[in-house]
N, C-alpha and C positions, 0 to 999 in steps of 0.2 A: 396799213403801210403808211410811210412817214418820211421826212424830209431827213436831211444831212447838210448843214453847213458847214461851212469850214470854220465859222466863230461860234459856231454851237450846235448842238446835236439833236438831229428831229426826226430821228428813228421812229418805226411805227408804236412805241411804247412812249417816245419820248427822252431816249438814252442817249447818253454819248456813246459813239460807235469805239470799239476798241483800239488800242494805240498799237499801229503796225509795228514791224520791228525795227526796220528803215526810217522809219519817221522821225522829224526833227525832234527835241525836246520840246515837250510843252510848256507854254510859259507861265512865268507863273501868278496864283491869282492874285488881281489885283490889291487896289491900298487896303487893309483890315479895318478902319475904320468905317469908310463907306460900305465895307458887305456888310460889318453886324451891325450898322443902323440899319441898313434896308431887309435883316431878316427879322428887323423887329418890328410890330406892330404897326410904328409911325411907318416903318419904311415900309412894310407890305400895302401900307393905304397910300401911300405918299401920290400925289400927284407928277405928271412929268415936269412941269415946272420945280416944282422940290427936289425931283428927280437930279433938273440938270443944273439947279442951284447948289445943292451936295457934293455932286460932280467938279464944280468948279471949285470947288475950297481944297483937292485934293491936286497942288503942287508940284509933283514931282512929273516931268510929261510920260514917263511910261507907264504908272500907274493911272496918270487921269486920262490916257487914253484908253487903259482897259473899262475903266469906269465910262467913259465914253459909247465905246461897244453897246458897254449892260445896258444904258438908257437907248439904245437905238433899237437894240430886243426889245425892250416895256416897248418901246413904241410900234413894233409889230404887235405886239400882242397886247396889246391896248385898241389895233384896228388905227394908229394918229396917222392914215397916208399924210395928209395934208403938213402936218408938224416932220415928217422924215424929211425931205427935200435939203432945207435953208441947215440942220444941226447936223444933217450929214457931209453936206459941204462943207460946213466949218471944218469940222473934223478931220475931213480929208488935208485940208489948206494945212490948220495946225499941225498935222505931225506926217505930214507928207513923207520925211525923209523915214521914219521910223513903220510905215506902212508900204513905203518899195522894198524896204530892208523883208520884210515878214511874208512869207509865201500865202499863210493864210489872213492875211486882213487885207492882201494886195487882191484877192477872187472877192471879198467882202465890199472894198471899196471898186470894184469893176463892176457890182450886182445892177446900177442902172447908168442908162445912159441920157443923153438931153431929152428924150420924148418923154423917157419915161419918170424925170424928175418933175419937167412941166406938166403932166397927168396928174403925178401925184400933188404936186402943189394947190391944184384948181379943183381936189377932189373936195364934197362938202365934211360936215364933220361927221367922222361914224356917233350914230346914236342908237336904243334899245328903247322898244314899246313893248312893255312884258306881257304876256295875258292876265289880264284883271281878275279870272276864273278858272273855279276848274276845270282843265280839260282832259281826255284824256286818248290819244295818238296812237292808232295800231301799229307795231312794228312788224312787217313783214319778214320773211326769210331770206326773199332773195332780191335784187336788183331793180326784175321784172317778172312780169307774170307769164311773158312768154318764152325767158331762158330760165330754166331751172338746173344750179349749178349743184357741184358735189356735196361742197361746204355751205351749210348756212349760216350767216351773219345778220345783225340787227340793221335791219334797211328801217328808215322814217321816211316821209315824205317831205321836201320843201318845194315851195315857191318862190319863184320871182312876180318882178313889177310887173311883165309882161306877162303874165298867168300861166307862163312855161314851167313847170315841175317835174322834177326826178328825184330818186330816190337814194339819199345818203347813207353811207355806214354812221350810226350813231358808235363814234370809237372814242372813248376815253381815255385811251391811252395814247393818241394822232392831238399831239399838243398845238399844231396848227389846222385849221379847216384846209380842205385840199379838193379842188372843182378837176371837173373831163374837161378837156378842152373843148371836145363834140358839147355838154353841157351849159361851158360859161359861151358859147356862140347862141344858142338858144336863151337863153338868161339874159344875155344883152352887156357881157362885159367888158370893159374898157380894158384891151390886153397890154400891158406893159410891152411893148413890143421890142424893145432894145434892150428891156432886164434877162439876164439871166444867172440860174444858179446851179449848182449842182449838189442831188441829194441819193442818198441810200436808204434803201430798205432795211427792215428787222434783220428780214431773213437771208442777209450777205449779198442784195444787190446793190453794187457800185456805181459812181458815176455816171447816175443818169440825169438827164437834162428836161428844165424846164421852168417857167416864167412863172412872172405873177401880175394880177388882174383884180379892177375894183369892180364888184358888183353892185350896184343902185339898192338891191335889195332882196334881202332873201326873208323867209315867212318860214318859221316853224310852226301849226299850229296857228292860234292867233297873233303870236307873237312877230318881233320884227327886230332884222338888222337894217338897217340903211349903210351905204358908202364902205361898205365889207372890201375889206384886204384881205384877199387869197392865195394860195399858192394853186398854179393852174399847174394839171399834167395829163399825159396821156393814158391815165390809171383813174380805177375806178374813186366817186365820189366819196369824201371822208368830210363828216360832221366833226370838227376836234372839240378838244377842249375848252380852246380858246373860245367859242363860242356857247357849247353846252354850260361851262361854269359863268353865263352870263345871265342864262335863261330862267334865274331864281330856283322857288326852291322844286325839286323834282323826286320821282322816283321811276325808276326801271325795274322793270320786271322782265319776263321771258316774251308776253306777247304785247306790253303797252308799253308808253312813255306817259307817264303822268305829271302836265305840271301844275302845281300849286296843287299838291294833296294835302292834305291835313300833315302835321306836322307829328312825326312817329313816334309812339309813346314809348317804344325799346330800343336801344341800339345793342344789338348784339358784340359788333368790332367796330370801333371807333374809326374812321378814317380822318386821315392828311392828307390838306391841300397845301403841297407847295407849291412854290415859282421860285426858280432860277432861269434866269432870264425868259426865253422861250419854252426849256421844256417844264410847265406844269405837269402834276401826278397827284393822282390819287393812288394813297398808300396807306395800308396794313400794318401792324406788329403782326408777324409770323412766323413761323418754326416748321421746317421742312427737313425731314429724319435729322429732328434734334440740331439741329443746322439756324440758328438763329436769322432772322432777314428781314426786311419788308418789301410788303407785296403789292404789286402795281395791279390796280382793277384796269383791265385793260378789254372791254369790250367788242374792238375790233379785231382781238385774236379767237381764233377758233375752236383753240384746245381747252379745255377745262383748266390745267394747270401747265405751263411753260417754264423748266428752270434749265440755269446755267449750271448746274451741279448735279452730274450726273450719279445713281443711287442703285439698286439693283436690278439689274434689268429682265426684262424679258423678251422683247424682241425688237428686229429693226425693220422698218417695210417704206414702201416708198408713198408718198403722197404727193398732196397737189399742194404748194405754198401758200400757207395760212392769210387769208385777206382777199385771195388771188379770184373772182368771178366767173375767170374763162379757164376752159378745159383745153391746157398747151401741156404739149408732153416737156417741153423747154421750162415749164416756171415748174417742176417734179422737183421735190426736195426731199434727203431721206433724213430720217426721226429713228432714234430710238426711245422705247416706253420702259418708265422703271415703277414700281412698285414702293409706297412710300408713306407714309403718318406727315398728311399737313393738319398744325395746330392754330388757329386762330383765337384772338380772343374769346371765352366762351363755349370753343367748339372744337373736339376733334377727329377727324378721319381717317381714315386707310383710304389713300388714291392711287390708282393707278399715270404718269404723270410722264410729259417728255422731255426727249431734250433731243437740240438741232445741232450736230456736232459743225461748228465753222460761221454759226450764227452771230450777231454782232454785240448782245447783250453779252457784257463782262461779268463776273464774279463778282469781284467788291469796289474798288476805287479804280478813277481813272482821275488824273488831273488833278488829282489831291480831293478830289468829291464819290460821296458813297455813292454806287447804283447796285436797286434793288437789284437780285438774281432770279425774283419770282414772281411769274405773271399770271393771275387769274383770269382765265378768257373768258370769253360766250356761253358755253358748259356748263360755267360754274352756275350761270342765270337758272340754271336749273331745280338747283338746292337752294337758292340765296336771289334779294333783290337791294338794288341798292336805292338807301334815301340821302339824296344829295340837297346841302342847305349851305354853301356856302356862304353866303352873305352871314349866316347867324353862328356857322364855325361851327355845326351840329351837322357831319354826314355818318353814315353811319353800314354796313352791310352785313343784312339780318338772313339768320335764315328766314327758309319760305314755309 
């Protein structure tokens, strides 16, 4: 499960949620110069200084406040607490009239308050100590060892500075890390105490509330974040992206996390890392009955294959919401399962495969940007392991 902002979408895959019917028009994206610099090479490296030197060349003020926005996401998802504080005030100053005017950049510009800008301003600079070695990380099934849930999800383990540890969803598809609140009190986090936001779930939860919080330090393994920007809620712990796509090069499999494996002499289906703003994905070329798409490796979902394009079915039953730890007749979602040939680079199947009638992942476009329809969950870890190497532009998901 995953976040919902209202200037961008952090669904538990990392999706924009779908466009109500009520809802205002969406506006539209910004200046075209500044996007296809920054989907290019310079601008997927670019620094935030480059960031918001780019940004300032774009003139017109309602474009370079969209462009504004986007540099304020990299710098979530960059971990720059300390850099948000001073360029988001600006921001606010400059286009003040045009941010009372907008329903959504007016909840955007309310997200912190005085505490919680001097917090972030005095926070140190996030940094990364990779493991110099191989290691390699049991993934557990569940949570803990004393509640044992329906659904099994990939739990790792992390630490904090204070030697307190719990057990994370390693989710690939949760494009921000996302702490318990019960967790970041144990961890020792500095809670934003006047921020807040409101996000939704995959699986059609709305408006729900909750803050965000720096942590000193979390430990995957040998490895290290220092001065981590999280989103804190009252739902189980999520490893995102943001942070897995930091931790070099890795592989996952069903029962380990390995980092710094040797480097995989096959790639089966090539995957894509992108980034638009906040939600990063890992994505597929795939074919689901004939259905052209790309497919989100989304390891914090539980089903083997999840699409929005319902196929021939066989039945509908009820279950517990995919991600969900605790056994509430309340979080009971129903599914229908269809029967279906997914094609991957490489490789093809006969799956059996579902779909969540009212769920928030879209079809094809929202806002003028493609989103995948097709989610490869946890399940799939069964057939398939992925070798993730971003830094070198080489990931890849093989079968097993």
């Amino acid at each position: 499960m995953g976040l919902l902002l209202a200037w961008v979408a952090l669904v538990s895959t990392g999706l924009p949620a779908a466009t109500r019917p009520n809802a205002p028009e969406p506006r539209l994206l910004p200046e075209p110069g500044f996007y296809q610099w920054l989907a290019t090479e310079q601008g997927q490296k670019a620094s935030l200084k480059q960031l918001r030197e780019r940004c300032e060349l774009v003139p017109e003020p309602g474009k370079n406040l969209d462009c504004s926005v986007t540099v304020i996401a990299r710098m979530f998802e960059l971990k720059a607490a300390n850099q948000l504080p001073d360029f988001y005030l600006a921001v606010q100053r400059r286009h003040a009239r045009a941010i009372k005017a907008d329903p959504e950049l007016n909840i955007l510009f309310s997200m912190f308050g005085e505490q919680s800008l001097a917090t972030l301003r005095a926070t140190g600079d996030f940094t990364i100590k990779r493991a110099s070695k191989r290691e390699v990380l049991k993934i557990h099934p569940y949570a803990n060892d004393r509640f044992v849930a329906q659904e099994v999800l990939p739990f790792i383990d992390v630490s904090a500075v204070d030697g307190h540890s719990a057990r994370f969803v390693l989710d690939t598809g949760a494009p921000q890390t996302r702490v318990n609140i019960d967790t970041a009190k144990l961890m020792g986090i500095k809670l934003l105490s006047d921020s807040h936001y409101a996000y939704s779930t995959f699986y059609g939860e709305s408006n729900l509330s909750a803050r965000l919080g720096v942590i000193e330090s979390l430990k995957i393994g040998s490895s290290e974040f220092r001065n981590v920007l999280v989103f804190v809620s009252d739902r189980d712990n999520l490893l995102g992206l943001d942070l897995i796509s930091k931790l070099g090069r890795l592989k996952i499999t069903r029962k380990t996390l390995e980092l710094n494996p040797a480097p995989s002499l096959r790639c089966d289906s090539p995957i894509t890392y992108t980034r638009m703003d906040l939600n990063q994905r890992l994505t597929i070329t795939a074919s689901l009955d004939n259905r052209n798409t790309q497919a989100i490796v989304d390891t914090g979902n539980i089903d083997y294959l999840t699409s929005a394009l319902p196929g021939q079915q066989v039945n509908v039953v009820q279950t517990l919401t995919p991600g969900a730890s605790r056994l509430d007749i309340a979080d009971r979602q129903r599914y229908q399962s269809f029967k279906g040939v997914l094609n991957l680079p490489g490789h093809s199947l006969p799956i059996t495969y579902k779909y969540y009638p009212g769920f928030t992942i879209p079809p094809s476009w929202v806002k003028g940007r493609y989103v995948p329809s097709v989610l490869l969950g946890w399940r799939a870890f069964e057939d398939f392991e992925l070798n993730l190497d971003i830094d070198a532009g080489r990931s890849c998901f093989n079968k097993v």
